[in-house]
C-alpha positions as CSV (number, residue, x, y, z in Angstrom):
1,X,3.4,-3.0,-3.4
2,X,6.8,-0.8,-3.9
3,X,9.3,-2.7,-5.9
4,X,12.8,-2.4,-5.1
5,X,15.0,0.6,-6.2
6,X,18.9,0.8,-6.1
7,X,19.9,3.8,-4.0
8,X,23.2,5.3,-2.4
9,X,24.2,3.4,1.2
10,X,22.0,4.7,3.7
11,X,22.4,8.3,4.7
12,X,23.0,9.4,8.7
13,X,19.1,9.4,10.3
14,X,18.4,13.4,10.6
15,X,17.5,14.4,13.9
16,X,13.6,14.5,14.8
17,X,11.8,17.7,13.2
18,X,10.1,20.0,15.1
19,X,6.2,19.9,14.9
20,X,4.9,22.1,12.3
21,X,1.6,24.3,12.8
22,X,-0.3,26.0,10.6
23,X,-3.7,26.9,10.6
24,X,-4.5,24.6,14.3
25,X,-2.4,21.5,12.1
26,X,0.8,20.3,14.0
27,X,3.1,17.3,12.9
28,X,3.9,15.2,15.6
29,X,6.4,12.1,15.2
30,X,4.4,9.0,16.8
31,X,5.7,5.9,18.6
32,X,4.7,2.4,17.6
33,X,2.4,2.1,20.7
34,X,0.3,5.3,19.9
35,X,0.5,4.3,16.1
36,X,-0.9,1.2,16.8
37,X,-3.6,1.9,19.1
38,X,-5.0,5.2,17.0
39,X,-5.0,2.4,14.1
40,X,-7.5,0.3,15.9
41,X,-8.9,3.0,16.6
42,X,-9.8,4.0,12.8
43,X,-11.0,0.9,11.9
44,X,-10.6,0.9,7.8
45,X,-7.1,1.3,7.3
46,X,-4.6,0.5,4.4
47,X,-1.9,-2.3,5.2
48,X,1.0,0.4,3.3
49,X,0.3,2.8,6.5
50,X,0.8,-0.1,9.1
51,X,4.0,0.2,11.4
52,X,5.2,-2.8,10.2
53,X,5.1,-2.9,6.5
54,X,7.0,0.2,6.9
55,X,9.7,-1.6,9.1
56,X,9.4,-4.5,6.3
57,X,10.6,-2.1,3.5
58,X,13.4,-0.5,5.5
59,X,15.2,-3.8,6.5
60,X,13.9,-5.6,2.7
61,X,14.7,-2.6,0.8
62,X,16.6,-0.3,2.1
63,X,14.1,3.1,2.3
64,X,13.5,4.8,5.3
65,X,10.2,4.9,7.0
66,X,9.3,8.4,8.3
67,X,5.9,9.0,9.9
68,X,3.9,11.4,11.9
69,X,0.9,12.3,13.6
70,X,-1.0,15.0,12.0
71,X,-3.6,16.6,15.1
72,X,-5.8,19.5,15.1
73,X,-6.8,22.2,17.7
74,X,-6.4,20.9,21.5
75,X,-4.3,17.8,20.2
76,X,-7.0,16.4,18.3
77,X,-5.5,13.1,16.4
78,X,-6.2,13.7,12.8
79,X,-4.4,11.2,11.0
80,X,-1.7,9.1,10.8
81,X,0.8,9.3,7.9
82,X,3.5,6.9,6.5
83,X,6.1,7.9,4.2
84,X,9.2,5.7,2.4
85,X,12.1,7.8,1.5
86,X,15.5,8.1,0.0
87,X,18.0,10.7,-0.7
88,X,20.3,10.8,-3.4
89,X,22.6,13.0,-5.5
90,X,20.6,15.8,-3.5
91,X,17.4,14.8,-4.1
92,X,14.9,13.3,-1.2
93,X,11.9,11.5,-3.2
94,X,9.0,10.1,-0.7
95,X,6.1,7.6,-1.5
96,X,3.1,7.8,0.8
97,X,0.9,5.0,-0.4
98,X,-2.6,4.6,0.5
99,X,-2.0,7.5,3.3
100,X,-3.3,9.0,5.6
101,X,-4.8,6.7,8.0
102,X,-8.3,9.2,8.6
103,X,-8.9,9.6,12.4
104,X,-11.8,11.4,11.7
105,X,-14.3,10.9,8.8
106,X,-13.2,12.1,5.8
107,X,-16.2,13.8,4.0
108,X,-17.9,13.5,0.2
109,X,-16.8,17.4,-0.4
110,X,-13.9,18.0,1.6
111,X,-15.2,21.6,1.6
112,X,-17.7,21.1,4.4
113,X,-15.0,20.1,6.7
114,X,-11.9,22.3,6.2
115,X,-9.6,19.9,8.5
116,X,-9.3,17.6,5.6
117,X,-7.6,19.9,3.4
118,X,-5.4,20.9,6.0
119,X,-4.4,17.7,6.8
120,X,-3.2,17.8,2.8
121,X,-1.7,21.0,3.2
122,X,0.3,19.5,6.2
123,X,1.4,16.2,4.4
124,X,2.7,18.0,1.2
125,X,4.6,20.7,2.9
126,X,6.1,18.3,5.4
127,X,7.8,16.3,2.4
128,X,8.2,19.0,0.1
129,X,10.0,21.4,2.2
130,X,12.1,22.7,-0.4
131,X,10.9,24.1,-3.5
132,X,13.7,22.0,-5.7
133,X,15.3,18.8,-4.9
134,X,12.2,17.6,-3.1
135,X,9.4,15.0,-4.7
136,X,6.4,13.6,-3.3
137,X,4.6,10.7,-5.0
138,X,0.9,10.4,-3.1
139,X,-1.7,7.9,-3.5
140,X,-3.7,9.3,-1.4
141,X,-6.5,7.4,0.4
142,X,-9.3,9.9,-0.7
143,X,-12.2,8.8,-3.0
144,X,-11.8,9.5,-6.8
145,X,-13.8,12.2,-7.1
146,X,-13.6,16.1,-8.7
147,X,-13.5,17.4,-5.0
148,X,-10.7,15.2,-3.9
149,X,-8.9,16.1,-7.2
150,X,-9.1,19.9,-6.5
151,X,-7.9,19.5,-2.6
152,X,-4.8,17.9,-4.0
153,X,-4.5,20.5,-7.0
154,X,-4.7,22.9,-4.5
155,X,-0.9,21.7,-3.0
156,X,0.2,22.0,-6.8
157,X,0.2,18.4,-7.0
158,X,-0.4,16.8,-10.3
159,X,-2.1,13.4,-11.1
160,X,0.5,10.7,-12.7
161,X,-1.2,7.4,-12.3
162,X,-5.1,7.1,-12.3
163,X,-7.0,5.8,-9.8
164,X,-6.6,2.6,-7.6
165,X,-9.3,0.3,-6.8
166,X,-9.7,-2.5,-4.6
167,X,-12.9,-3.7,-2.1
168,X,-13.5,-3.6,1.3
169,X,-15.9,-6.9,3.0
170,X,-17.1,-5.8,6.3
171,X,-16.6,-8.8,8.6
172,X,-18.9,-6.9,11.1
173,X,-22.0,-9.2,9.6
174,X,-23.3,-12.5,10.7
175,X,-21.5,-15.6,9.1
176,X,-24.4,-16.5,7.9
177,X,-25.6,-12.7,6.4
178,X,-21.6,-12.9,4.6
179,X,-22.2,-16.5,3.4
180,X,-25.9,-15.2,1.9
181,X,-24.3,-12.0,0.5
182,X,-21.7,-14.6,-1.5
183,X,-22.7,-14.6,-5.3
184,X,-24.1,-17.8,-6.2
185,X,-21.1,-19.2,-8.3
186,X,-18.7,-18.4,-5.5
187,X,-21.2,-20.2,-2.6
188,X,-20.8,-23.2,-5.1
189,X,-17.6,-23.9,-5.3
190,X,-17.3,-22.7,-1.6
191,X,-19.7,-26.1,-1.1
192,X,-17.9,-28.0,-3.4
193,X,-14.4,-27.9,-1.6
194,X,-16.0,-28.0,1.2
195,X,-16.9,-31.5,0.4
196,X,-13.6,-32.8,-1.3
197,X,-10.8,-33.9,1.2
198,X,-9.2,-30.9,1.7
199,X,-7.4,-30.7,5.5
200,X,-6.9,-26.9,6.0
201,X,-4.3,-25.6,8.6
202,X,-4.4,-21.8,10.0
203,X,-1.2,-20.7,12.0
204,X,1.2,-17.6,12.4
205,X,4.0,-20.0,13.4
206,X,6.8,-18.7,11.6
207,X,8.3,-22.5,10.5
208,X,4.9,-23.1,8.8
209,X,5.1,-19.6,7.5
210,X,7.9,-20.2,5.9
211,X,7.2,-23.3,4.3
212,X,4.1,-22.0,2.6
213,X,5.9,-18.7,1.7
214,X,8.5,-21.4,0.1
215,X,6.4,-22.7,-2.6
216,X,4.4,-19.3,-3.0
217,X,7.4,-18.3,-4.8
218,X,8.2,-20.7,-6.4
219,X,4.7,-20.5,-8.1
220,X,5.1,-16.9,-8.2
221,X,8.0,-17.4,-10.3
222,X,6.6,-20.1,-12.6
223,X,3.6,-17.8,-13.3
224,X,5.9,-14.6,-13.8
225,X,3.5,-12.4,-11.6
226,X,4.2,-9.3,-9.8
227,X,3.4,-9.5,-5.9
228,X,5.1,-9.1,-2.8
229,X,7.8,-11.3,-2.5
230,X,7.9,-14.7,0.5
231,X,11.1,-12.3,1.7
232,X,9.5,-9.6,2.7
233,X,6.3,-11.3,3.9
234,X,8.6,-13.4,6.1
235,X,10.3,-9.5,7.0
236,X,6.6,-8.3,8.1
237,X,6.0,-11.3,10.3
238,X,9.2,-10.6,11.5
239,X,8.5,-6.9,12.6
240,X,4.8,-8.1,14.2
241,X,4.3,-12.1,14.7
242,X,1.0,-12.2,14.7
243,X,0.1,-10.1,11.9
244,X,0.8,-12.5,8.6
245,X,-1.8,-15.5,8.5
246,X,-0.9,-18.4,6.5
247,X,-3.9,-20.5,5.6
248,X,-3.2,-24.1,3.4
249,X,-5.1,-26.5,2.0
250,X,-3.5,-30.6,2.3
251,X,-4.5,-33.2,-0.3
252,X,-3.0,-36.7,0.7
253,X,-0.3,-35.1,2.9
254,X,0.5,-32.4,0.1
255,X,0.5,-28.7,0.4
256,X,-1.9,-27.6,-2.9
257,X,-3.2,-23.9,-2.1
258,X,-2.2,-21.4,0.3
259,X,-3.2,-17.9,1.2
260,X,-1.7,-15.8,2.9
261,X,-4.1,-12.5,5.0
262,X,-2.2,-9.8,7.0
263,X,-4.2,-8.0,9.7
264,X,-3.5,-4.8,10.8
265,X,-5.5,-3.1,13.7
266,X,-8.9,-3.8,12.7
267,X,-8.9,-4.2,9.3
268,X,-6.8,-6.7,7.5
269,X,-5.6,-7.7,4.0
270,X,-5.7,-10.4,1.5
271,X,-1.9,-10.0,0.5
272,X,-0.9,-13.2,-1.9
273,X,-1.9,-16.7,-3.0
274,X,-1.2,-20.0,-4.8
275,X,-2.3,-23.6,-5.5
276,X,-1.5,-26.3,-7.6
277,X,-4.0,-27.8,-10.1
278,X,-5.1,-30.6,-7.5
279,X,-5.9,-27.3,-5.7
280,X,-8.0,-25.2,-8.4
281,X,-10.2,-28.7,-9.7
282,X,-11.0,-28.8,-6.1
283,X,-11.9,-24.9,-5.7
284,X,-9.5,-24.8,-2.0
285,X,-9.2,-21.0,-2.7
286,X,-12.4,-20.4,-2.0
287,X,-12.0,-22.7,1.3
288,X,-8.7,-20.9,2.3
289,X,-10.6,-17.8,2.1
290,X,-13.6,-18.3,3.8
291,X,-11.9,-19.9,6.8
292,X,-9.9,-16.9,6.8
293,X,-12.8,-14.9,7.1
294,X,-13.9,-17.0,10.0
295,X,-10.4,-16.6,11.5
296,X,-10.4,-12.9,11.3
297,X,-13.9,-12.2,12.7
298,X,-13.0,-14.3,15.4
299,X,-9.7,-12.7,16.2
300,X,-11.9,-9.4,16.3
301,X,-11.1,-8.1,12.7
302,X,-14.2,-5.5,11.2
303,X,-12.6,-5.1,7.9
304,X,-11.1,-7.6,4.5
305,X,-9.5,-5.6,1.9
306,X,-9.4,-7.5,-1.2
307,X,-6.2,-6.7,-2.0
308,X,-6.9,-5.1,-5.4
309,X,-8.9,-5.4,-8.1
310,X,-8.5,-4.7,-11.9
311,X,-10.8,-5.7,-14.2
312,X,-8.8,-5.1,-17.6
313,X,-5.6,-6.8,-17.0
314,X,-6.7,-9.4,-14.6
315,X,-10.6,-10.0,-15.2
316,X,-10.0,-13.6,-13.4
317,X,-8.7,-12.7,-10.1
318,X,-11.2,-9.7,-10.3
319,X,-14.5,-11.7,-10.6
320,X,-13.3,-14.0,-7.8
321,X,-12.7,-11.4,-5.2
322,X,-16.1,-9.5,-6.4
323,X,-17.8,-12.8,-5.8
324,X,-17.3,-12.4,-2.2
325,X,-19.7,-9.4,-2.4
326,X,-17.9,-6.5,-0.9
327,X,-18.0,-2.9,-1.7
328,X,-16.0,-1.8,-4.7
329,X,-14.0,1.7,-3.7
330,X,-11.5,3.4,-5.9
331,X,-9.0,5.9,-5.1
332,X,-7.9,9.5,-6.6
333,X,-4.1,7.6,-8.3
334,X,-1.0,8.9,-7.6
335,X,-0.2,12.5,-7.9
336,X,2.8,14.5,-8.3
């Protein structure tokens, strides 16, 4: 999640640039239809690349969104790339986070496919277009590995930040093979709450939204945690209404746990939580969750990204979501 930056009054948009090609790559800009659709289309994708997270952090924070379609020889689609930007005192510093969007299958060793690299190639020189003034900060969504590290040393890019890691469930399973495939501590106290009294609601209806995002923050606040904040998840919901689902557990009439999943094409996210103590005796997270999971694969969702994962600074969190038995993945950090 970016946070939010002070930064000069917006500057005049710049008129469309003109495809770039080089070596069979162009750069093509993309309307939302055709983003959306090719995003489906991938399958795993990263909720920072979807159309509407970037339309969240122009309106909450002022950046601008600037994306393209990167395609290969005979208008292959390639990938899809998202990029937040600003420009001051003459510099233009962009963030791609968790981009490209892969259209085709990015391999182990880049090296046996060379459109991978180019697709690199294309994405640094299309935000470093001048050799001063012009910064690109990349987490790229490439595996951390010494091959992905030399395709981006190869665009004189630098590592800053070590890898990101998070983990992906495939919702493409039974219900019953993803309730098996649940360690056995998180399967109890999945049967526990489902035996307490909890009355869970699932909606996208933005009134509801908004009273769950309300006290969200207002636990976010008490518990001093970084995460995305109920403004800009109400901004998102704005930009596509039925992306953000709000899932709550009710105890006697009172909201005690909420979480909150964003989908996007067919892969969603687990964005944010909370719950009150009423809510953790009674284990309602792992409720919330799981009927999210039912929600999703019925609304034709493939993929759950976790949302994160570290094991040093949040080993709590961490063993929860690993309970759920997904596939641990990390990414090559942010370069430079």
């Amino acid at each position: 999640m970016m946070t939010a930056m002070v930064i000069a009054p917006k500057p005049k948009p710049e008129p469309e640039p003109e495809p770039e090609v080089g070596a069979d790559i162009a750069w093509q800009p993309c309307p939302r239809e055709t983003w959306d659709a090719l995003t489906r289309q991938a399958g795993q994708s990263s909720l920072e690349q979807a159309w509407a997270y970037g339309a969240a952090i122009e309106s909450e924070q002022g950046l601008r969104a600037e994306r393209g379609l990167i395609v290969g020889q005979g208008g292959e689609p390639l990938a899809l790339v998202q990029a937040f930007c600003r420009d001051r005192l003459g510099l233009r510093i962009a963030r791609v986070l968790r981009g490209p969007i892969w259209l085709i299958d990015p391999p182990d060793d880049p090296r046996e496919d060379p459109r991978a690299p180019a697709v690199c190639e294309t994405i640094a020189r299309q935000f470093r277009r001048r050799r001063f003034g012009d910064f690109l900060f990349w987490l790229p969504e490439l595996p951390d590995t010494p091959q992905s590290a030399a395709m981006l040393r190869a665009q004189s890019l630098r590592p800053v930040v070590t890898g990101y890691s998070s983990i992906w469930l495939d919702l493409r399973s039974p219900l019953e093979a993803l309730r098996a495939g649940l360690h056995g501590k998180w399967r109890n106290a999945l049967r526990q709450a489902e035996k307490a009294s909890f009355d869970v609601g699932v909606t996208t209806n933005p009134r509801r939204l908004n009273q769950s995002l309300q006290l969200y923050d207002r636990f976010r606040r008490k518990k001093r945690f970084v995460g995305p904040s109920g403004d800009f998840i109400a901004a998102l919901a704005g930009h596509d209404r039925k992306a953000v689902v709000a899932l709550t557990a009710r105890l006697g009439g009172d909201q005690v746990a909420g979480v909150i999943l964003v989908r996007h094409g067919r892969a969603a996210t687990y964005l944010a939580s909370w719950t009150s103590d009423d809510g953790r005796v009674g284990q309602a997270h792992n409720l919330l969750l799981w009927r999210g999971i039912e929600t999703l694969k019925a609304g034709g969702i493939d993929w759950l990204d976790l949302g994160g994962v570290n094991t040093e600074s949040q080993p709590g969190i961490a063993r929860f979501k690993l309970g759920l038995g997904g596939e641990v993945f990390t990414l090559a950090g942010t370069y430079l």
